[in-house]
TORNUSE-486718 format. One record per atom (N, C-alpha, C): x, z, y; residue in one letter; residue number from 0. Coordinates in steps of 0.02 Angstrom, whole numbers. Atoms other than C-alpha are relative to their C-alpha. Example, Ala and Ser with C-alpha at 12.3 -4.5 7.8 and 13.67 -1.06 7.14 Angstrom:
+--------+--------+--------+-----+-----+
:      X :      Z :      Y : res :   n :
+--------+--------+--------+-----+-----+
:     45 :      0 :    -59 :   A :   0 :
:    615 :    390 :   -225 :   A :   0 :
:     45 :      0 :     60 :   A :   0 :
:    -42 :     -3 :    -59 :   S :   1 :
:    684 :    357 :    -53 :   S :   1 :
:    -39 :     37 :     55 :   S :   1 :
+--------+--------+--------+-----+-----+
end
This chain:
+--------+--------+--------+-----+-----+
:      X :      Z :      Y : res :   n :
+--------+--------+--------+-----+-----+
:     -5 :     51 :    -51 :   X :   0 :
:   3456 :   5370 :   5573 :   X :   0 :
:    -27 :    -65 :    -30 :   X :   0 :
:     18 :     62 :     42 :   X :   1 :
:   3376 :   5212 :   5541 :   X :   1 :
:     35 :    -48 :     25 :   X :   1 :
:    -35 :     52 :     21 :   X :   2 :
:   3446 :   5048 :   5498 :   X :   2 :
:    -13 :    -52 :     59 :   X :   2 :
:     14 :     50 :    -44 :   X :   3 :
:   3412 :   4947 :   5654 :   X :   3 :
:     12 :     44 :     52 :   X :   3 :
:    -34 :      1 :    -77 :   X :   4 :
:   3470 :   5050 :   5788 :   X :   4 :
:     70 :      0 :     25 :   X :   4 :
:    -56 :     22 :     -9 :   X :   5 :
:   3632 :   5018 :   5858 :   X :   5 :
:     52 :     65 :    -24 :   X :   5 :
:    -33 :    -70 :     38 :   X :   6 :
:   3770 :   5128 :   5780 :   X :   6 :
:     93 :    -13 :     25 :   X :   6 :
:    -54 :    -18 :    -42 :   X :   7 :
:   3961 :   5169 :   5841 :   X :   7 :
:     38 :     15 :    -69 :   X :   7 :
:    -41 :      5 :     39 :   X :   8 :
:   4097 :   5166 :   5717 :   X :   8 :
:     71 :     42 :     21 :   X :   8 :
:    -48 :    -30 :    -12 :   X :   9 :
:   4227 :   5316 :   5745 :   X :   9 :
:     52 :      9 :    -66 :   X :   9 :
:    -50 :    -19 :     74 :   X :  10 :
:   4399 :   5346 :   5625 :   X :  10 :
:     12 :     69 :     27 :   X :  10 :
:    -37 :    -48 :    -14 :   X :  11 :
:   4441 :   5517 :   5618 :   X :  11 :
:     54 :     15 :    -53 :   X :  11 :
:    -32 :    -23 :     56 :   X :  12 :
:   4573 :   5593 :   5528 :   X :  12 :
:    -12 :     56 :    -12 :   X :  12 :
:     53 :    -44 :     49 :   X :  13 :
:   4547 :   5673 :   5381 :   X :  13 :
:     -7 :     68 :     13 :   X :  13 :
:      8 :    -73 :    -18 :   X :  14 :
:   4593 :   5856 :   5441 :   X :  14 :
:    -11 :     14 :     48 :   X :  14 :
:     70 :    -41 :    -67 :   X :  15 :
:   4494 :   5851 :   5602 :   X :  15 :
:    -62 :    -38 :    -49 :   X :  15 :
:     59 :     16 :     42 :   X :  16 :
:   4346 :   5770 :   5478 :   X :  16 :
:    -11 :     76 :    -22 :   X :  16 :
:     25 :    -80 :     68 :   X :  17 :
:   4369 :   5932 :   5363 :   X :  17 :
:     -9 :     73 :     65 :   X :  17 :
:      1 :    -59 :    -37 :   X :  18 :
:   4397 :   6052 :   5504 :   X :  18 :
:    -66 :      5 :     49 :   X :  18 :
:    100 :    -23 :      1 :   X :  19 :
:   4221 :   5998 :   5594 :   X :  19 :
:    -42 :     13 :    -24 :   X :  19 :
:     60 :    -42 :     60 :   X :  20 :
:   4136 :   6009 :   5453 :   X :  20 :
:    -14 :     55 :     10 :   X :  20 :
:      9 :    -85 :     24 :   X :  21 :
:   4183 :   6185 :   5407 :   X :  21 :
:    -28 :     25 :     51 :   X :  21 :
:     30 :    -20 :    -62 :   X :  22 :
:   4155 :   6225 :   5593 :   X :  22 :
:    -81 :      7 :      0 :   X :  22 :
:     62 :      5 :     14 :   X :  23 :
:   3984 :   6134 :   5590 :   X :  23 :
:    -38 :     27 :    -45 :   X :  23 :
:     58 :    -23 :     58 :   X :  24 :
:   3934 :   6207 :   5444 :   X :  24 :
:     -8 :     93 :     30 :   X :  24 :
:      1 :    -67 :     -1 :   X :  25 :
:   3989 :   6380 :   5496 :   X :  25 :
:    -25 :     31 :     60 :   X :  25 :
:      0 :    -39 :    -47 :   X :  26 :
:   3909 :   6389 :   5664 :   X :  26 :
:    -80 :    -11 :     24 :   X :  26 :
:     90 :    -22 :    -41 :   X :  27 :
:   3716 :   6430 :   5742 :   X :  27 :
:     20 :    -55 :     65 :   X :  27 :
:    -18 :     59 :    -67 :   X :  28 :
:   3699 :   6253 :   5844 :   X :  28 :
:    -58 :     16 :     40 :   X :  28 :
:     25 :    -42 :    -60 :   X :  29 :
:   3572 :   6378 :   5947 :   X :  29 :
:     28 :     22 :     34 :   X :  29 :
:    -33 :    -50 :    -27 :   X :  30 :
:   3701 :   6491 :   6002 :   X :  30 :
:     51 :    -57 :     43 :   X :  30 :
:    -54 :     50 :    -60 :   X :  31 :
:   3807 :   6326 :   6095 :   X :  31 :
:    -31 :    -31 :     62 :   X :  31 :
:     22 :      1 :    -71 :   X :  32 :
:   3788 :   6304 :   6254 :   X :  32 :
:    -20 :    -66 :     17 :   X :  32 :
:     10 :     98 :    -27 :   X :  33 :
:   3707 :   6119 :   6299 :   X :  33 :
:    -48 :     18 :     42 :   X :  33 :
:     12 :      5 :    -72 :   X :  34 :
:   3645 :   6065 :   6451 :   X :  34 :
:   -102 :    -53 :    -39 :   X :  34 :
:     39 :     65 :     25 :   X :  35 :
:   3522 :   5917 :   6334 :   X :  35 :
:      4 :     37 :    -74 :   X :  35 :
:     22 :    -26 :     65 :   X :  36 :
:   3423 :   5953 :   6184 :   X :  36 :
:     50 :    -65 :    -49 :   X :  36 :
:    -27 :     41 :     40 :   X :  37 :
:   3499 :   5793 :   6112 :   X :  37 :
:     87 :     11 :      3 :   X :  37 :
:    -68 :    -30 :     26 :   X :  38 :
:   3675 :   5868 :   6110 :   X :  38 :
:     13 :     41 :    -49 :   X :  38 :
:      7 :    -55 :     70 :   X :  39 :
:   3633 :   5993 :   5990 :   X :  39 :
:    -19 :    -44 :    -78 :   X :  39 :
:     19 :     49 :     65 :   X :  40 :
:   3541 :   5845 :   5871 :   X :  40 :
:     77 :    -61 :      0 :   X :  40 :
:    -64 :     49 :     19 :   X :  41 :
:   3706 :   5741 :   5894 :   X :  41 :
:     57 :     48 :    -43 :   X :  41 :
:    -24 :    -45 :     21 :   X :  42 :
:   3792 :   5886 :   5836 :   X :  42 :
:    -27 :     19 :    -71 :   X :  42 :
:     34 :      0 :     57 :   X :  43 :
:   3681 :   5900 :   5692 :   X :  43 :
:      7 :    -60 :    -48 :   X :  43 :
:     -4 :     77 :      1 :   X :  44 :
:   3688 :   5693 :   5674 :   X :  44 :
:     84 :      9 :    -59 :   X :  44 :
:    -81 :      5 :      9 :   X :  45 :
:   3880 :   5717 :   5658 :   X :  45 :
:     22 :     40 :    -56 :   X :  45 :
:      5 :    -36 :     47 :   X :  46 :
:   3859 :   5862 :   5531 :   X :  46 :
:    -26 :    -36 :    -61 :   X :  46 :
:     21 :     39 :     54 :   X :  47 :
:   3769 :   5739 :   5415 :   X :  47 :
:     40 :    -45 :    -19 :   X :  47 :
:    -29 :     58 :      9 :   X :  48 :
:   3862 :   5599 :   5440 :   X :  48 :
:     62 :     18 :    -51 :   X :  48 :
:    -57 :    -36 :      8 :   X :  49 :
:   4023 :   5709 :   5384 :   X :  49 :
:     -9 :     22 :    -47 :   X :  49 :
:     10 :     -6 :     61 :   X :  50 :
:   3935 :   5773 :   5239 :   X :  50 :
:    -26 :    -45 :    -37 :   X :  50 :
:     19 :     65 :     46 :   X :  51 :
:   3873 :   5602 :   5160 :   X :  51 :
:     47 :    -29 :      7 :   X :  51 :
:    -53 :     63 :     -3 :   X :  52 :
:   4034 :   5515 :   5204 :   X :  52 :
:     21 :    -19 :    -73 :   X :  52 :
:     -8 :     29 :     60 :   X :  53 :
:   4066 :   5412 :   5063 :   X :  53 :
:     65 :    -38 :    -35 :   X :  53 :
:    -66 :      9 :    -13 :   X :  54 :
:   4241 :   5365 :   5096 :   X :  54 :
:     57 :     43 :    -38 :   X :  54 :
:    -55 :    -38 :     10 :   X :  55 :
:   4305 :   5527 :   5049 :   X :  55 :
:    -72 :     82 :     16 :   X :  55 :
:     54 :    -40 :     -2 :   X :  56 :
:   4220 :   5696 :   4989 :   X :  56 :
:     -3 :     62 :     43 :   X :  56 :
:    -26 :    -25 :    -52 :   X :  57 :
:   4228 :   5792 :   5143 :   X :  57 :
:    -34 :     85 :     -6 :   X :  57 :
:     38 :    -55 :     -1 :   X :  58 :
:   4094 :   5940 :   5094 :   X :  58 :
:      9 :     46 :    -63 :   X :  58 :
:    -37 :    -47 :     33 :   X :  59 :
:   4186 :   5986 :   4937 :   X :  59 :
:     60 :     18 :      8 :   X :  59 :
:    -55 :    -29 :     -2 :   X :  60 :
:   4324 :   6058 :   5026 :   X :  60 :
:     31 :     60 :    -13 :   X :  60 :
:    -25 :    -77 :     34 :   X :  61 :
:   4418 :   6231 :   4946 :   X :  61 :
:      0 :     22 :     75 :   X :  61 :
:    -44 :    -22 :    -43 :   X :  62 :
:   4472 :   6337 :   5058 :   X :  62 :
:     64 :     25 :     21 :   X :  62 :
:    -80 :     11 :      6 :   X :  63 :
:   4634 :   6322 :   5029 :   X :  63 :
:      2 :    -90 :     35 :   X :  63 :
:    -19 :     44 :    -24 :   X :  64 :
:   4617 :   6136 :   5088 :   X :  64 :
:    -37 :     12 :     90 :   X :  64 :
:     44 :     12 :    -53 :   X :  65 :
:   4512 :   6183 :   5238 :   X :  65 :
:     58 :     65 :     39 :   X :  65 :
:    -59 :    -39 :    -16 :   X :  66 :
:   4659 :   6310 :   5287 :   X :  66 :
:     44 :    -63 :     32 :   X :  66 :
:    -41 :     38 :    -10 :   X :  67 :
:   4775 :   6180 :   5274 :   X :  67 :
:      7 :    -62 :     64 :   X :  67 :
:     19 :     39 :    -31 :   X :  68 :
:   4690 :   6056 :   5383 :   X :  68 :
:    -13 :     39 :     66 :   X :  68 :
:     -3 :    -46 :    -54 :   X :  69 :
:   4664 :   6189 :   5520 :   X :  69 :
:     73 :      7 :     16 :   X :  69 :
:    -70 :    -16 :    -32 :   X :  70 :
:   4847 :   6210 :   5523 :   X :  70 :
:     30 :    -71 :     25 :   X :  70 :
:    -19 :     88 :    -19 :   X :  71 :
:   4887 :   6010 :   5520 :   X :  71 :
:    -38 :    -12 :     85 :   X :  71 :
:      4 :      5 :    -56 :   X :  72 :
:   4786 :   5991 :   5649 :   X :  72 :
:     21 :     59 :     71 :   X :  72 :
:      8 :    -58 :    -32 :   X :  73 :
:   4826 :   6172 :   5748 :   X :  73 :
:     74 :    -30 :     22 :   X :  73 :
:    -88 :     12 :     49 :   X :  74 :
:   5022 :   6098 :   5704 :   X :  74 :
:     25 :    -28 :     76 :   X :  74 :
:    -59 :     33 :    -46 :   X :  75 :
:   5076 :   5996 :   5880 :   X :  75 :
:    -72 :      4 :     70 :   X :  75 :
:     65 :     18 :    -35 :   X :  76 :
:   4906 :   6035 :   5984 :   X :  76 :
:     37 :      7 :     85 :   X :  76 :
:    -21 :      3 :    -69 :   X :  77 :
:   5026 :   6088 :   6157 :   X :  77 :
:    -39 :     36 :     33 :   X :  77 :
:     25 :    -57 :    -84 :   X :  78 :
:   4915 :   6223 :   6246 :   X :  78 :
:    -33 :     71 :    -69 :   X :  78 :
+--------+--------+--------+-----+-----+
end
């Protein structure tokens, strides 16, 4: 993304961060259903962003922490 176009500032927490990742990493963004080619590149966008975050190392996660964070978030979801 370059440095002059306008940009959007989301917080997530950290075990929906780790749990898109793994997702994103683990899934054919051909095989999802979009209506707009640019849903699939935001989806891609969001996959980068998530692995350069610099905050916190989100792409060396075990899988023992990427378990864990699936259950944290899985933990009070109501449906």
């Amino acid at each position: 993304m370059e440095a002059d176009l306008p940009t959007v500032n989301v917080r997530l927490w950290h075990a929906d961060a780790v749990v898109l990742f793994d997702w994103l990493m683990s899934t054919d963004l051909d095989s999802i259903p979009i209506t707009h080619p640019a849903q699939k590149q935001a989806l891609a966008d969001l996959l980068s962003r998530l692995e350069h975050a610099s905050d916190v190392d989100i792409a060396s996660s075990t899988s023992e922490e990427i378990a864990a964070a699936q259950n944290e978030v899985a933990r009070d979801m109501g449906w």
